[in-house]
C-alpha positions as CSV (number, residue, x, y, z in Angstrom):
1,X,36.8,110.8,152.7
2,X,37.6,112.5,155.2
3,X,35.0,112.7,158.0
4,X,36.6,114.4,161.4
5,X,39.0,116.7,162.5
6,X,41.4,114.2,163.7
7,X,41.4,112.2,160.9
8,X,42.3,115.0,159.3
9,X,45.2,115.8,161.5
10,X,46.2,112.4,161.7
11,X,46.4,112.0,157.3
12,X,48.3,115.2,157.4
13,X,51.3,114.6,159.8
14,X,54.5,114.1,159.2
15,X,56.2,111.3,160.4
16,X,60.7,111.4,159.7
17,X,62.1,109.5,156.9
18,X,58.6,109.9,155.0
19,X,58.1,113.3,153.9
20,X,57.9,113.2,149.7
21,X,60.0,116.4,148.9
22,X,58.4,118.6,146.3
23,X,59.5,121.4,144.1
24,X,57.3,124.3,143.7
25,X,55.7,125.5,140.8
26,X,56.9,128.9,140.3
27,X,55.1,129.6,136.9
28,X,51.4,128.8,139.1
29,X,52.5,131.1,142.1
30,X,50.0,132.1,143.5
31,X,48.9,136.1,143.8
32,X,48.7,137.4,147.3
33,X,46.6,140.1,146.1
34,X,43.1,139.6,145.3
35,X,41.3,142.0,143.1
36,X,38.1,142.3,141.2
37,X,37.0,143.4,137.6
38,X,37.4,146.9,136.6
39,X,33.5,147.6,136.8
40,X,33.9,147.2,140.8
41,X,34.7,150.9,142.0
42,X,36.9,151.0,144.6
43,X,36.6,153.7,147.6
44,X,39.2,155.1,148.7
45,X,40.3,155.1,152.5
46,X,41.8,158.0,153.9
47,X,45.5,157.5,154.1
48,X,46.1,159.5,157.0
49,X,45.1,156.8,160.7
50,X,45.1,157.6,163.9
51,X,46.6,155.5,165.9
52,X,45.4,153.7,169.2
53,X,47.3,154.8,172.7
54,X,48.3,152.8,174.9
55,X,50.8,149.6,175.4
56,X,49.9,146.0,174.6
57,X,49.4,145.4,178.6
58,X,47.2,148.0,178.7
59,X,45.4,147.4,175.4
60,X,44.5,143.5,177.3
61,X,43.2,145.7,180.3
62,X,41.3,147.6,178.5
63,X,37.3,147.3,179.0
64,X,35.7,148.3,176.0
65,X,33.0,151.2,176.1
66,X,30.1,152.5,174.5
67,X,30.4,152.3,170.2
68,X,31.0,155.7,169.3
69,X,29.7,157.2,166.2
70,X,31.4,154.9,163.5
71,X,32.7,156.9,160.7
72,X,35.3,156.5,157.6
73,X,38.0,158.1,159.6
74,X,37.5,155.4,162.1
75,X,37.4,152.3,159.9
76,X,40.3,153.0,158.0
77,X,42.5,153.8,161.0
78,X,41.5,150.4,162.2
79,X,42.3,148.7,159.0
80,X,45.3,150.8,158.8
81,X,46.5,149.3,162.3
82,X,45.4,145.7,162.1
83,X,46.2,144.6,158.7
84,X,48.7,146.7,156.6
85,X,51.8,146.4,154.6
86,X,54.7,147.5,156.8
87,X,57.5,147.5,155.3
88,X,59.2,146.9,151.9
89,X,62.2,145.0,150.4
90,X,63.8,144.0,147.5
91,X,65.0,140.7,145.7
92,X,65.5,139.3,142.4
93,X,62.0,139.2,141.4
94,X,61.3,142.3,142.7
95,X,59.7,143.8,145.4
96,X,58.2,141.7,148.3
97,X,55.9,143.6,151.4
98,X,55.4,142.8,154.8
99,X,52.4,143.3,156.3
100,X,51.2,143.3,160.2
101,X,50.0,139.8,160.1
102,X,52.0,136.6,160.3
103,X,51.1,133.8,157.7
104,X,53.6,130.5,156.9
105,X,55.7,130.6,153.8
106,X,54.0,134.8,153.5
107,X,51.6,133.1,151.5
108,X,48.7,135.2,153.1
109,X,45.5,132.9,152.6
110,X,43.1,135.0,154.2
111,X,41.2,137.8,152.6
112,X,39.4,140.7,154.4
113,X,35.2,141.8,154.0
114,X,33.3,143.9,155.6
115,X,29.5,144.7,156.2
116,X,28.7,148.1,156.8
117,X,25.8,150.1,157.7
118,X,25.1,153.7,158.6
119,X,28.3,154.4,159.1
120,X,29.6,158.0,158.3
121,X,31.5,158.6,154.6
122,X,30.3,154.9,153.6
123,X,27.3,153.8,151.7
124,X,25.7,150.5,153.2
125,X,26.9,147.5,151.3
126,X,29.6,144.7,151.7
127,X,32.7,145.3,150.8
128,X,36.4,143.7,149.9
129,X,39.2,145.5,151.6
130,X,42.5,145.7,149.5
131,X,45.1,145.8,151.4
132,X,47.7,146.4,148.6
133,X,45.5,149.9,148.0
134,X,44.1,150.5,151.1
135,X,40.6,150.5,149.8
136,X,37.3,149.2,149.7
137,X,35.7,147.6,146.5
138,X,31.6,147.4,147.0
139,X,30.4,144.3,146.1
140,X,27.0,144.7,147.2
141,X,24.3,147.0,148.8
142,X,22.6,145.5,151.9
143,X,19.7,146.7,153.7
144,X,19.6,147.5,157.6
145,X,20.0,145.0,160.0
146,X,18.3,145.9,162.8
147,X,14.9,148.1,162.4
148,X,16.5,151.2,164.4
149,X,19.1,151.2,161.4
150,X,22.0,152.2,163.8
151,X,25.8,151.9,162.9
152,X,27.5,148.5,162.3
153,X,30.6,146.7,161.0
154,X,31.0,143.2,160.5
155,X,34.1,142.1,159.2
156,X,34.7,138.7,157.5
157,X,37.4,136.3,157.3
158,X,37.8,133.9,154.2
159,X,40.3,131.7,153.0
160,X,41.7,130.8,149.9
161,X,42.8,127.2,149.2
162,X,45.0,127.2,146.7
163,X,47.5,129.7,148.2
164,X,48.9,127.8,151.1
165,X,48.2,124.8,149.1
166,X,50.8,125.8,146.2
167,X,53.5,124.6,149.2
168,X,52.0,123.2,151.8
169,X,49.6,120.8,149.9
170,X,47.1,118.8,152.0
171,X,48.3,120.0,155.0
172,X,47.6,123.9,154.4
173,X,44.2,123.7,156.0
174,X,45.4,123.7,159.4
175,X,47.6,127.0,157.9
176,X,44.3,128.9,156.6
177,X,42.5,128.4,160.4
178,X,45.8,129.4,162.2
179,X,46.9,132.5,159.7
180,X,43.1,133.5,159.8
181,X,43.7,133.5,164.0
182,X,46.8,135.6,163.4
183,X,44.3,138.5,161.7
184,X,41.5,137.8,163.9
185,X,43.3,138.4,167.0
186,X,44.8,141.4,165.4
187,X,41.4,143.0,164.9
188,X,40.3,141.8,168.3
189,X,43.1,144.0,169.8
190,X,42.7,146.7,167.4
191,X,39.3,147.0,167.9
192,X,39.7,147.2,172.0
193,X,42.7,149.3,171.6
194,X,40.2,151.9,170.1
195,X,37.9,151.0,172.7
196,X,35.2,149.4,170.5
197,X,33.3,146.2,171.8
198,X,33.2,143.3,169.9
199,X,31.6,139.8,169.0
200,X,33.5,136.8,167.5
201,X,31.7,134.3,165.8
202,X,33.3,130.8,164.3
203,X,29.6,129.3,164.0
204,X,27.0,130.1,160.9
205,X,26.1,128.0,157.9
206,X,28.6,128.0,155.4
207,X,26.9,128.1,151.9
208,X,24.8,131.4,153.1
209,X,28.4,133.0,154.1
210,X,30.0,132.3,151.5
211,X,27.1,133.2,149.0
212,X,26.7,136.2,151.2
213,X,30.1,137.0,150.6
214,X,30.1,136.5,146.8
215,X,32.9,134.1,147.1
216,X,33.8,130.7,144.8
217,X,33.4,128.2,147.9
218,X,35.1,125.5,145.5
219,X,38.1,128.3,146.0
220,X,37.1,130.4,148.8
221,X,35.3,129.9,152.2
222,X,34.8,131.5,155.3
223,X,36.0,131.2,158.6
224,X,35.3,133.6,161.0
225,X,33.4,136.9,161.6
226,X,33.5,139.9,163.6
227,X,30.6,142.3,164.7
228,X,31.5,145.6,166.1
229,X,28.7,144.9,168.9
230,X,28.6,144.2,173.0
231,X,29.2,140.5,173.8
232,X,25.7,140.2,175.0
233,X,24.2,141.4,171.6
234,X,22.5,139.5,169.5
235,X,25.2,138.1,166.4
236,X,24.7,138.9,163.5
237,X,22.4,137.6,161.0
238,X,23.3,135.8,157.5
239,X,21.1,136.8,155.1
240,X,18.8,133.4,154.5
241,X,19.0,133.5,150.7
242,X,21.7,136.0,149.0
243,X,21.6,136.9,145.1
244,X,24.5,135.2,143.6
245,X,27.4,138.0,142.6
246,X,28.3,138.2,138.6
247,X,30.4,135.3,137.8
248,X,33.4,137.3,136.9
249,X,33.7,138.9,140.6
250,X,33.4,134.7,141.6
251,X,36.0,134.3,139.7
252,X,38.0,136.7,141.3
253,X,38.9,133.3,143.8
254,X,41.1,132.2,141.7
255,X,44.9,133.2,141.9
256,X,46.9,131.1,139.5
257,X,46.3,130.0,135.9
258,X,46.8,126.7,137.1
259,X,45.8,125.9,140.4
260,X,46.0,122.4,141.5
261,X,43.2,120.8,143.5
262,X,44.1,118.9,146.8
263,X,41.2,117.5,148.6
264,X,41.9,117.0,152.4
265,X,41.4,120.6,152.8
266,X,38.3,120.5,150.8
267,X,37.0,117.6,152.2
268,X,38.3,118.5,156.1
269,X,36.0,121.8,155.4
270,X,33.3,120.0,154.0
271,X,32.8,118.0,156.6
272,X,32.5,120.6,159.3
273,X,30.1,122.7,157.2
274,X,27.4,123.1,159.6
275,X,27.5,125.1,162.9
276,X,28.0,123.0,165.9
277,X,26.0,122.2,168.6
278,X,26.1,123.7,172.2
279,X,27.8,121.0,174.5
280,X,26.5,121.5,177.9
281,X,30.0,121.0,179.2
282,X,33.6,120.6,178.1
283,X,36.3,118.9,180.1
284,X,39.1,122.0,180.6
285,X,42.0,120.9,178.1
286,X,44.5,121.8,180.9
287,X,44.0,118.5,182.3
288,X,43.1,116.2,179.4
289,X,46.1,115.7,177.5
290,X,48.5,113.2,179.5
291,X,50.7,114.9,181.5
292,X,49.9,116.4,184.5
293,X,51.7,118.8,187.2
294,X,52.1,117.8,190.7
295,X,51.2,121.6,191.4
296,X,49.7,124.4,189.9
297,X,50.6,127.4,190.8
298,X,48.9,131.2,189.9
299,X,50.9,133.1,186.9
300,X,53.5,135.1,188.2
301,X,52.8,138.4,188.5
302,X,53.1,140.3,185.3
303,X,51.8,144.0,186.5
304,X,55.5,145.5,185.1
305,X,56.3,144.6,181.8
306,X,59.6,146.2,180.0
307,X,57.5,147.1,176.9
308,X,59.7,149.3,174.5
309,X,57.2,149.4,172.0
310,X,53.2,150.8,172.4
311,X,50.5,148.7,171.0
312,X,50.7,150.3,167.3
313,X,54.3,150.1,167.5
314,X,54.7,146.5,167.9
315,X,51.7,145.5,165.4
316,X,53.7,147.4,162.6
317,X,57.1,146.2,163.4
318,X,56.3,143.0,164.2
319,X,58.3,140.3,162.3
320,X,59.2,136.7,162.0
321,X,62.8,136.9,163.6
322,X,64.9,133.6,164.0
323,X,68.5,135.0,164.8
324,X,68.3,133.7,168.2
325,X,71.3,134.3,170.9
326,X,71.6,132.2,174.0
327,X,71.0,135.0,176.6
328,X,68.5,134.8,179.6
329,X,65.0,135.9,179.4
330,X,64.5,138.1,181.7
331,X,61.6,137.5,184.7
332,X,59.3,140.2,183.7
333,X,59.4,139.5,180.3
334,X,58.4,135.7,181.0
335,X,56.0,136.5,183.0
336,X,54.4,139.1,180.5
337,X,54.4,136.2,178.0
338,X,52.6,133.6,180.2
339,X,50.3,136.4,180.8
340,X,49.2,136.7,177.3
341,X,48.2,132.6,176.6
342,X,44.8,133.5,179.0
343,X,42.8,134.5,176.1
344,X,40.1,136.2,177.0
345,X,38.9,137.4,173.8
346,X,35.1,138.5,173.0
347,X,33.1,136.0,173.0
348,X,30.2,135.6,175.4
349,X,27.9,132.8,177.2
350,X,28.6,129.6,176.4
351,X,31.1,130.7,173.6
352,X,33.7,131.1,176.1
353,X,34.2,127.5,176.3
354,X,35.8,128.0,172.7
355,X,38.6,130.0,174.1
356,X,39.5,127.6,176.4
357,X,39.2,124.3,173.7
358,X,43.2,124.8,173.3
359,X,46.2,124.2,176.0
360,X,49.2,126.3,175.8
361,X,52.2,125.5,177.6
362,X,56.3,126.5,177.6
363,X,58.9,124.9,177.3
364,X,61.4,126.6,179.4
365,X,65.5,126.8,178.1
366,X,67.0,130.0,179.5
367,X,64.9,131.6,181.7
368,X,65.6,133.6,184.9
369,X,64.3,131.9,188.1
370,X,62.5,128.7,186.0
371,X,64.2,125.3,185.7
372,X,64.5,124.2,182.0
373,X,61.2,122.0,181.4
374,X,57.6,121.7,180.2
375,X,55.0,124.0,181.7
376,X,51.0,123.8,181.7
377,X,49.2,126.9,181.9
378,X,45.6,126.3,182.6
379,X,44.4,129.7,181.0
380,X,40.5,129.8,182.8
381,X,42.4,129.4,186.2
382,X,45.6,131.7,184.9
383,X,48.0,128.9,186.7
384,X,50.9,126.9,185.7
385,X,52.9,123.7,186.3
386,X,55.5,121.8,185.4
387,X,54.3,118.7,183.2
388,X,58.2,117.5,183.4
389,X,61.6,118.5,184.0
390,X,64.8,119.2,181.8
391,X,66.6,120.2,178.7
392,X,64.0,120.1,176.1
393,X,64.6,123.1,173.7
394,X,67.3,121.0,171.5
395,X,65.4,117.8,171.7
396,X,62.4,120.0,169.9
397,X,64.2,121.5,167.9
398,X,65.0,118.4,166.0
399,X,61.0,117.6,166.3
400,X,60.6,120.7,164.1
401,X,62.6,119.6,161.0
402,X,65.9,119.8,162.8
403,X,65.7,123.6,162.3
404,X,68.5,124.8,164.4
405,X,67.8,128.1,165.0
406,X,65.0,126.8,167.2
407,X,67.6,125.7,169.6
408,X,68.9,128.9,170.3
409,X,65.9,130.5,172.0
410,X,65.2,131.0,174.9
411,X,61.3,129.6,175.0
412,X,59.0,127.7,173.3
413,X,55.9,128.2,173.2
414,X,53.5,125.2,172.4
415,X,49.9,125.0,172.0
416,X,48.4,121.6,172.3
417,X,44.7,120.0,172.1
418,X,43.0,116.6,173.0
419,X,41.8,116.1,169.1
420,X,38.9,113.6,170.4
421,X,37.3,115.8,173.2
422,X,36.9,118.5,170.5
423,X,35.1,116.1,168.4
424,X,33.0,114.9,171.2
425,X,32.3,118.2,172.0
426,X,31.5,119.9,168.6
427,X,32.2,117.6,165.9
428,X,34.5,118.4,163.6
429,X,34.2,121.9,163.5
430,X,35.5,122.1,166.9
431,X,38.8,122.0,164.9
432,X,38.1,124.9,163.5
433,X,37.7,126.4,166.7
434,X,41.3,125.0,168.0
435,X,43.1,126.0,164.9
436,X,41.7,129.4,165.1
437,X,42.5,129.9,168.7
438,X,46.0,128.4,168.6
439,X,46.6,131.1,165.3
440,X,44.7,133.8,168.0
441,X,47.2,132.7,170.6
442,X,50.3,133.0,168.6
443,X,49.8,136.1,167.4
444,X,49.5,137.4,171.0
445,X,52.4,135.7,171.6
446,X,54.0,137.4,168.8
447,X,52.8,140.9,169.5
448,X,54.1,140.7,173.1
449,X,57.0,139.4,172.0
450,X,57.9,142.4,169.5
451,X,56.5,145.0,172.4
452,X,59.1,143.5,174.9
453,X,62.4,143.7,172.5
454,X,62.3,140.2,171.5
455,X,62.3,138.1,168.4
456,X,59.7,135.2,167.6
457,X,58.7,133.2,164.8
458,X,56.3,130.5,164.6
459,X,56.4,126.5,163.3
460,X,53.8,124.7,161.7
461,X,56.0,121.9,160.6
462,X,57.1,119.6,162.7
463,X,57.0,115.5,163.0
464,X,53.5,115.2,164.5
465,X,54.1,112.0,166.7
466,X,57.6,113.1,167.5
467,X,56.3,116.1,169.1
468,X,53.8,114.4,171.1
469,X,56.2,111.8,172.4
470,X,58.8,114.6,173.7
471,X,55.7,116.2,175.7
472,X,54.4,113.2,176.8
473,X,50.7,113.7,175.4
474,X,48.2,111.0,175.6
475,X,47.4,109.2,172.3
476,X,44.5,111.7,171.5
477,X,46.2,114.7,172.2
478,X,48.5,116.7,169.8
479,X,50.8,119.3,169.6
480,X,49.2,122.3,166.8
481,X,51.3,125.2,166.8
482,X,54.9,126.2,168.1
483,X,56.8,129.8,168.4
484,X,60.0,130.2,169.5
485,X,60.9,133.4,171.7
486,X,63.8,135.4,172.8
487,X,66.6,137.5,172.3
488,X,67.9,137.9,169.2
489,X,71.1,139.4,167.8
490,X,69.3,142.5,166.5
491,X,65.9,143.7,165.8
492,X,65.2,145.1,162.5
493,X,64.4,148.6,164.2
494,X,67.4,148.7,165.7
495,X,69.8,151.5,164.4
């Protein structure tokens, strides 16, 4: 059984020469669409969203105000911005839609929810948000939460098992935590690009969320909310004991007629169940994972970045691109891109600490003015290094599967985490918390990329001890999450 995060990580790597190649199951596919029975009404959203101003390096400026009156209008325009369908195309099987959220293998695990109350056009309740409809299906009324009864959203983030399972198999759960970061940072953004405050929480008891949410937790769990609230306000409240929803809208978890059951997800999310303590202090991961630069050095300055696309802009055209070319990133670009791995997302008081449980660093090919090599960032002191020197885009390239296309970017972008500090720290939910933050990261990552004219796509896969080898990471430390960046032959925009 599986009893920590690490173990987890460590019974789901992948060592070369001893991967078991499998053949999906096409006929058990799973549907990336969930939907309930016909009984459950679904409201419509008004099709017509406004759109947030503003650039990505403003957007990650922005100080969030006041909440204005929450209305309809409102929600669906953020909905309509953070997580839509974008674009269409066509294969054999038929038709197959993007949508402004990155996921490996487009298997989308996550699903969306949201509590609502006194918000303008929308009776109070919790609801399931389609995104193939753009709609909202009320699955049940909820009272107030506070006595004043004043407006609130909470949005919810579940997972479900078996459709990163269906390929990826015992190692999807690290998929569900980091494609659940990809939305999550997507709303974050949204939400401050409309200049609405927010409050992330990773930490609540997992049988009253999922019971809140109506979900089959054998199929279905959640991983994350987010309350439309100040950082300093109180987080929202699970409701102690919820009525359980009509079996047939639990059963709604299920997305193939045969789904197979593979328990190191099961049992890695078991076993972090319970929200974690409060450590009174946590080592900064910048300088816990091996290597260590002779210098650090403040960011460089990133005040002009050659954005061609606005914040909106880059969400929707946003793709996984790998036709790399072997042409220079340019300085201001670079810099933009280091700028974007400080998080500093919404979470408040000793819940910062979270944002800072993972180490991104880059791994430097054909940059203007940097030497090829591995660089640090330390994001709570917004400085760099260089952990070591030299050619090391080809050598990870063959780290990641020997995908070649990886060789032929201009940057990597790695995110990294000492596996037994976040144990010692939080137990094993504090991988949870690096999973969700390296998926947070990434998608920043990705977005900045697609503002500045370049292409990105991210890695899951790689050989696990391989990758920690090349960057020289002490025994406990591990490599989570890789994108590559830079130019690429042509963008789908393009003309």
């Amino acid at each position: 059984m599986i009893d920590s995060g690490r173990q987890y990580h460590h019974r789901t790597s992948y060592e070369r020469g001893r991967l078991d190649g499998h053949f999906l199951d096409w006929a058990n596919q799973p549907d990336v669409y969930k939907g309930y029975p016909g009984e459950v009404g679904l409201v419509d959203l008004p099709r017509e969203v406004r759109r947030p101003e503003g650039r990505l390096s403003d957007v990650l400026k922005r100080t969030p105000g006041e909440i204005p009156p929450l209305t309809l209008e409102l929600l669906s325009s953020v909905l309509g911005t953070a997580y839509t369908l974008t674009a269409r195309t066509r294969h054999s099987d038929g038709e197959f839609f993007f949508r402004s959220v990155p996921s490996a293998g487009a298997l989308y695990p996550f699903e969306l929810y949201l509590a609502a109350g006194s918000v303008e056009g929308l009776e109070d309740g919790l609801y399931h948000f389609s995104i193939a409809r753009h709609g909202l299906s009320r699955l049940r009324r909820i009272g107030p939460v506070k006595e004043d009864a004043s407006p609130h959203l909470v949005f919810f983030m579940t997972a479900i098992f078996f459709r990163s399972a269906w390929k990826y198999r015992d190692r999807a759960y690290r998929y569900y935590l980091m494609d659940t970061g990809h939305l999550l940072e997507n709303l974050v953004l949204t939400l401050r690009a409309f200049g609405l405050p927010c409050r992330l929480s990773y930490d609540f008891e997992d049988e009253s969320a999922n019971a809140f949410l109506g979900v089959d937790p054998k199929r279905e769990v959640c991983l994350a909310f987010l309350q439309v609230a100040d950082p300093s306000a109180e987080p929202f409240r699970l409701p102690d004991h919820s009525e359980a929803l009509p079996e047939a809208m639990q059963a709604a978890s299920r997305v193939s007629p045969g789904e197979i059951d593979y328990p190191l997800p099961a049992e890695m999310h078991a076993c972090s169940a319970h929200a974690a303590h409060t450590p009174v202090g946590v080592p900064a991961a910048a300088v816990s994972l091996g290597p260590a630069p002779d210098e650090w050095r403040p960011l460089p300055n990133a005040d002009h970045w050659p954005e061609r696309l606005d914040f909106a802009e880059a969400v929707a055209r946003r793709r996984s691109l790998r036709n790399f070319v072997p042409k220079t990133l340019g300085r201001d670009s670079f810099a933009a891109l280091l700028s974007v791995l400080c998080l500093e997302g919404p979470s408040g008081g000793v819940e910062r600490m979270r944002d800072h449980c993972v180490c991104p660093g880059v791994l430097a090919g054909n940059v203007e003015g940097v030497d090829p090599g591995f660089y640090l960032v330390d994001p709570a002191a917004a400085s760099w290094g260089a952990a070591a020197r030299g050619a090391l885009i080809e050598p990870m390239m063959r780290v990641c599967l020997d995908q070649e296309w990886l060789s032929h970017c201009a940057l990597q972008v790695v995110m990294i985490a000492n596996l037994d500090l976040l144990e010692e720290a939080w137990g094993p939910r504090g991988y949870r918390y690096a999973m969700l933050t390296a998926g947070r990261l990434g998608e920043r990552v990705y977005l900045a990329a697609t503002a500045l004219g370049l292409g990105c796509c991210g890695i899951g896969a790689f050989y696990d001890g391989e990758a920690a080898a090349l960057l020289g990471l002490n025994q406990p430390s591990r490599m989570l999450y890789l994108l590559g960046v830079g130019p690429v032959k042509k963008l789908p925009h393009d003309s």
